[in-house]
N, C-alpha and C positions, 0 to 999 in steps of 0.2 A: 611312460614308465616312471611311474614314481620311486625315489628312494625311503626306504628308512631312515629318517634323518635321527632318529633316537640311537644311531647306532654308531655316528658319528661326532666325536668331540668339535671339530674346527672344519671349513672351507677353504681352501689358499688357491685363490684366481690366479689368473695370467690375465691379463687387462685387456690388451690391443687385441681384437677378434673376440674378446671372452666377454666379456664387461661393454664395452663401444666399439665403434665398427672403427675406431681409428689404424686396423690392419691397412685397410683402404687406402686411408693417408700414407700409411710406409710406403706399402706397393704402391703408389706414385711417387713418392718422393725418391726409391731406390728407381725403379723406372726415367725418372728424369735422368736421375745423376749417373749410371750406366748404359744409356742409351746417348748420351752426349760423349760420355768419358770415349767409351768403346770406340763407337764412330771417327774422333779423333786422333786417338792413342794405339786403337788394334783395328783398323778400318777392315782387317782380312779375314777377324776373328767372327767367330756367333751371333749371330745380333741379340741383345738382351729380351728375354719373353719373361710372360708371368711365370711360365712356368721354371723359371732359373729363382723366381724370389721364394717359392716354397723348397726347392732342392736346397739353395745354399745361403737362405738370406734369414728367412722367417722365424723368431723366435730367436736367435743369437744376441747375443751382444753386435753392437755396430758397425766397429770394427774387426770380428771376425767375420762376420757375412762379408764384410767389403776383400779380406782377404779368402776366403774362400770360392767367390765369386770369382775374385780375377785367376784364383788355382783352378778354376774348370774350361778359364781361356788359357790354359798355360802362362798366366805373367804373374810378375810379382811386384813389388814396388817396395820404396824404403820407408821404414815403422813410420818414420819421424814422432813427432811429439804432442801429445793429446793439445797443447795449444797452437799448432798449428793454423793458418787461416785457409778458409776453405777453398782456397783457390790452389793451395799446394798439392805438388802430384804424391802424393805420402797416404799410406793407408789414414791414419790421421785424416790428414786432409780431405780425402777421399770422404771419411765417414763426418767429419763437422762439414761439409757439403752437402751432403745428405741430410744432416741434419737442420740444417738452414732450411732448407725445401718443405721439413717436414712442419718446422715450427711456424711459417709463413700462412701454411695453407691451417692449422690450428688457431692460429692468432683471428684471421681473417673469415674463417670460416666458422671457427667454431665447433663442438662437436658434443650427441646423446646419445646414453646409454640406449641398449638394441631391448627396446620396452619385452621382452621374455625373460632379459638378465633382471633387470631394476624388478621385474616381478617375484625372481627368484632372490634376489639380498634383501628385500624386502620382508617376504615372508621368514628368512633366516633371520633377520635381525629381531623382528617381531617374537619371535621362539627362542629368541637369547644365545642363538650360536655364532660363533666368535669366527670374523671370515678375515684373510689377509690378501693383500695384491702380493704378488711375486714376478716384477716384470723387467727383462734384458733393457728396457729403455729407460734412460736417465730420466725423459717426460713425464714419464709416469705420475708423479705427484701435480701435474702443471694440466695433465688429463684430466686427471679424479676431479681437478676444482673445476675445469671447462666443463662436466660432464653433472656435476650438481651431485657428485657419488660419494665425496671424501671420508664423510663424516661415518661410514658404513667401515671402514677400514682402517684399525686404531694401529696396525702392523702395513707399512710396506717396504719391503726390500727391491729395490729399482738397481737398475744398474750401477748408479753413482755407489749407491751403498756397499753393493756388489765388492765395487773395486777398493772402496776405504777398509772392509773387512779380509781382502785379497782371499773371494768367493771365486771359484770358476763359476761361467755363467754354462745355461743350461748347453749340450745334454745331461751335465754332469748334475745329480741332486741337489749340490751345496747351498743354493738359496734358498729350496721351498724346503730343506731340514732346517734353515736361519732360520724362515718365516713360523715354523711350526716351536722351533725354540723360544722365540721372541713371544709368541703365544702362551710359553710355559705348559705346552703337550707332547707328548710324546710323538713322532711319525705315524705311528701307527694308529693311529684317533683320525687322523685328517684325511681327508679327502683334495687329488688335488686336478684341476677343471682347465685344459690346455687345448687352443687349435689348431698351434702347432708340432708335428713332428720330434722337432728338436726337444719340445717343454713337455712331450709325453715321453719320452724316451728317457726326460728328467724324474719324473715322477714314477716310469716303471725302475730305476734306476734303485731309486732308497725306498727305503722300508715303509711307505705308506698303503692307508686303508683301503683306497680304491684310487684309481685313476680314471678321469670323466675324459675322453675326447670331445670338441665339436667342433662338428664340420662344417666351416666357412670358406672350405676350399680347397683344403688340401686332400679330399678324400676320408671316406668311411676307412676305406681298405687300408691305405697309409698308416693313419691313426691307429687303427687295431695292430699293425706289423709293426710300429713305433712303440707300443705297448698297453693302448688304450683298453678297461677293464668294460668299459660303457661309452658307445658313441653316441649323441644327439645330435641334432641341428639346431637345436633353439634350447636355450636351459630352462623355459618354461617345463621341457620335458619332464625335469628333475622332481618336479610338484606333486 
């Protein structure tokens, strides 16, 4: 299913899952760090599944997944403070452990765009449409460069940015209406391309042109009751 892309001003991605498969990387590095945390801390509680990273992990900011995750095993833990070292039992800490995990297996491993996406920013850029990242992870810019993508994306709002502009992160709209101001568009022109849940529910939330699901895992069905206008699986589709 192709779109009319004449009908659209601007694209604003979600990276992780949309752009590169580094969702993969999340869902193990949260998988590490709650499959240990758990075991030692709530030994009596749920054992951590993939299915707990699309319920209450995927698409958030970092430290809200980590505190949401531990509200579906009934715990809680104290804020402490985003410098925290990752060995502290602090949501904090919690989430810069996680994050440790995540940047290890990026460093090390490295990471490419899912050749259907780099097809589709490709052809966008080539026809002069104006595309942005909009992504709950601070990595984001340390992605784009691992991934060969950067230079496609003259706008990204990442978490870090998130927090210095004191944006709620998704469900809530306020990044991908930054990203579409920072474009100098209106909402209503852009189109905005999420796999998860959380960042579609963002997008059906404000006043944008269309909202693209794809599904790398969380569901057709999900994505559509999230508020998905269009599901694909591959954004080749979008062609």
């Amino acid at each position: 299913m192709g779109l009319d892309w004449d009908a659209y001003g601007a694209v604003l991605f979600d990276l992780d899952g949309v752009i590169t498969p580094t969702a993969e990387v999340h869902m193990r590095a949260w998988a590490e760090l709650f499959t240990a945390y758990l075991t030692e801390a709530a030994p009596d509680a749920e054992p951590y599944t993939d299915a707990d990273y699309f319920a209450h992990v995927d698409g958030k900011p970092r430290n809200d997944g980590v505190r949401d995750l531990l509200a579906s095993r009934g715990l809680t833990l104290p804020e402490g403070d985003p410098g925290d070292p990752p060995e502290a039992d602090t949501v904090c800490g919690l989430g810069n452990r996680k994050n440790a995990a995540f940047a290890h297996v990026l460093r090390t491993e490295g990471v490419a765009p899912y050749p259907g996406s780099l097809r589709l920013i490709e052809a966008l850029r080539d026809r002069g449409t104006p595309m942005a990242i909009v992504s709950s992870s601070r990595n984001a810019p340390d992605v784009l460069e691992t991934a060969g993508v950067a230079d496609f994306f003259p706008v990204v709002v990442h978490g870090g940015v998130a927090a210095e502009r004191g944006l709620p992160g998704k469900p809530a709209p306020d990044t991908y209406e930054a990203a579409a101001a920072d474009l100098d568009l209106p909402t209503t022109a852009c189109i905005v391309v999420e796999d998860a849940t959380s960042g579609v529910a963002a997008g059906a939330a404000g006043d944008f042109a269309l909202v693209v699901g794809v599904d790398r895992g969380a569901g057709a069905q999900p994505l559509r009751d999230a508020g998905a206008d269009v599901v694909v699986t591959d954004l080749e589709e979008l062609l």
